[in-house]
C-alpha positions, 0 to 999 in steps of 0.5 A, a space after each residue: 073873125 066876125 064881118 064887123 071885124 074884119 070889115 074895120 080892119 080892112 083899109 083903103 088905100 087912096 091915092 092922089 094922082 090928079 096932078 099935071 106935075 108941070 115942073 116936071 115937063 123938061 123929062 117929057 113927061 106927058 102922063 100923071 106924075 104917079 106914072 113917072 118912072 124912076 129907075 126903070 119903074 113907075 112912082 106907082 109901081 113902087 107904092 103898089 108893090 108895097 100895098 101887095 105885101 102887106 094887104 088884106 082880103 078886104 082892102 081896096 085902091 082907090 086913086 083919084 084922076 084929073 090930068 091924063 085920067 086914060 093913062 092911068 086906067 090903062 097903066 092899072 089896067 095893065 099892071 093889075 092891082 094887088 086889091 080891088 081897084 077903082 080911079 075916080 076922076 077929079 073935075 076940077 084938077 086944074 083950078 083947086 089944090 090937092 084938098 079937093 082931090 081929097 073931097 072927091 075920094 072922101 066922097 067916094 068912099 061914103 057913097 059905097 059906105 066904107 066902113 075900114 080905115 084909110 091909107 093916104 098916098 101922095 102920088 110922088 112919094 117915091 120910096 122903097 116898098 117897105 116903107 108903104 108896107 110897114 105904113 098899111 100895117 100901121 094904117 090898119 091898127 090905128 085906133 079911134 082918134 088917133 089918126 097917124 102921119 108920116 114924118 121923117 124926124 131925120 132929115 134937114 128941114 127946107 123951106 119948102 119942106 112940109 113941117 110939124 110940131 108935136 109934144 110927147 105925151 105917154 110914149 106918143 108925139 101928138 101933132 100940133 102944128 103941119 104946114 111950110 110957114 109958121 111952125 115953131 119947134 118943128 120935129 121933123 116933115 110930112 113925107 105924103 101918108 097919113 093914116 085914119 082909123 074907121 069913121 076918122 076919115 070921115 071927119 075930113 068931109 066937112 072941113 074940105 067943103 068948108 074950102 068950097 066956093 071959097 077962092 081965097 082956099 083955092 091954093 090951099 094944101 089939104 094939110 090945111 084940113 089936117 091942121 083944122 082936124 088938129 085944132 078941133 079933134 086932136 086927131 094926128 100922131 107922128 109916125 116916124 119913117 123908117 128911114 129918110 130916104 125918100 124922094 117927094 119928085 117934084 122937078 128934075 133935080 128931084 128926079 135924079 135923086 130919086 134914080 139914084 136912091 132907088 137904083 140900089 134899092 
C-alpha cells in the first residue's frame, strides 16, 4: 500500500466533549459528560474501546475540551488511547452550541493537514462497542461525496429526537432534511456519528464560520451545517444502526436507561 493510500484510509476519530451536561448535576457529576459513568464505566470507555477494535496505524483522536478540560486530560492520560491522541480546548464552550466546538476541531485538523477521513462522536452517545467499531469500518470506506450518518430507522420518534428525511435512490437513502422541527416524512433519527470521506470534512469550515459573530446562530446545532452541506453538496447518506439500542444521556432518566441497557451488555 503506497503512503497516499494509506494516508486516505486512515481516520480520525473526533470527539465532542466540550459540553457542562447541567441537566445532569443531580447525579453529581462534576466532570464532562464523555467522562459519566454508566455501568460501572465511563460514556468514553465505551466509544474507545469500540475505536480500539476497529483501528488502523494511522488513524488518530481528537477530542475537543471546554468544561472540566483537566479531567479529561487526566482520564486519557490514565486509561491511554487506542490511537494517537490530542484534546483541544474549545474557548467558547459556554456561549456557542456544539458548531462551534465542530470549528475548532476542523481546525485542527487543517492546521496539521489531514488528509484521512473523519469519524464524528457525540460525547453522550452511550451504546454498545460494536456499534462505534462497525461505524470506524463504515468511516474509512466512504467515498468522495458521499459523507455517512448514522440514523436509527427503528425507534419511535419524539419531539426532541433529532429527525431525517431521506429518498432511496440505487440501493442508497439520500439525506434531505436533519433537524427537530420541520422535517416532513421522516425516516428514522440521528444518534451522534457521522462520517466523512477525505477533503469532505473539509467542507464543513466555511459553513461553521459563516455562524461566527452571528448571535442569532449562537444556539444552533451543528446538524444546521449538515443541513447547509445537504442543500449545497448533496453530501449525507443514511447509515442505519445497527440496532436501536442506545442511549444519547441527557438527564437522569437518561441515565438509568442507559445503565440498564449496558448493564447486559
Amino acid at each position: 500500500m503506497g503512503l497516499d493510500t494509506a494516508r486516505s484510509l486512515s481516520v480520525a476519530v473526533v470527539v465532542l466533549a466540550a459540553g457542562r451536561g447541567r441537566r445532569l448535576s443531580g447525579l453529581g457529576l462534576t466532570a464532562p459528560k464523555w467522562l459519566l459513568s454508566v455501568a460501572g464505566r465511563p460514556i468514553a470507555d465505551y466509544q474507545l474501546e469500540g475505536v480500539e477494535a476497529a483501528a488502523w496505524p494511522g488513524d488518530r483522536l481528537l477530542v475537543v475540551t471546554g468544561y472540566q478540560a483537566d479531567a479529561v486530560d487526566t482520564w486519557l492520560a490514565r486509561r491511554g488511547a487506542p490511537v494517537p491522541a490530542e484534546t483541544v480546548h474549545n474557548p467558547r464552550w459556554r456561549d456557542l452550541n456544539n458548531w462551534h466546538s465542530l470549528l475548532v476541531a476542523v481546525e485542527r485538523l487543517l492546521d496539521v493537514d489531514w488528509h484521512g477521513a473523519v469519524m464524528l462522536l457525540n460525547s453522550d452517545l452511550c451504546a454498545r462497542p460494536a456499534w462505534f467499531a462497525a461505524f470506524l469500518t463504515a468511516a474509512r470506506g466512504q467515498p468522495a461525496g458521499a459523507a455517512a450518518l448514522a440514523v436509527d430507522l427503528e425507534r419511535p420518534l419524539t419531539d426532541e429526537a433529532m429527525k431525517v428525511s431521506g429518498v432511496g435512490e440505487n440501493g442508497q437513502t439520500y439525506c434531505t432534511r436533519i433537524g427537530k422541527r420541520d422535517v416532513a416524512d421522516s425516516i428514522g433519527e440521528y444518534v451522534g456519528m457521522a462520517a466523512f470521506a477525505p477533503g469532505d470534512w473539509r467542507l464543513l469550515g466555511p459553513v461553521l464560520r459563516a455562524f461566527l459573530d452571528r448571535p442569532e446562530h449562537a444556539e444552533e446545532w451543528y446538524e444546521a451545517a449538515f443541513q447547509r452541506l445537504i442543500d449545497s453538496h448533496r453530501l449525507f447518506r443514511a447509515w442505519p444502526t445497527p440496532t436501536a439500542e442506545w442511549v444519547e444521556v441527557d438527564d437522569p432518566g437518561d441515565w438509568q436507561r442507559a445503565n440498564a441497557m449496558m448493564a447486559t451488555a
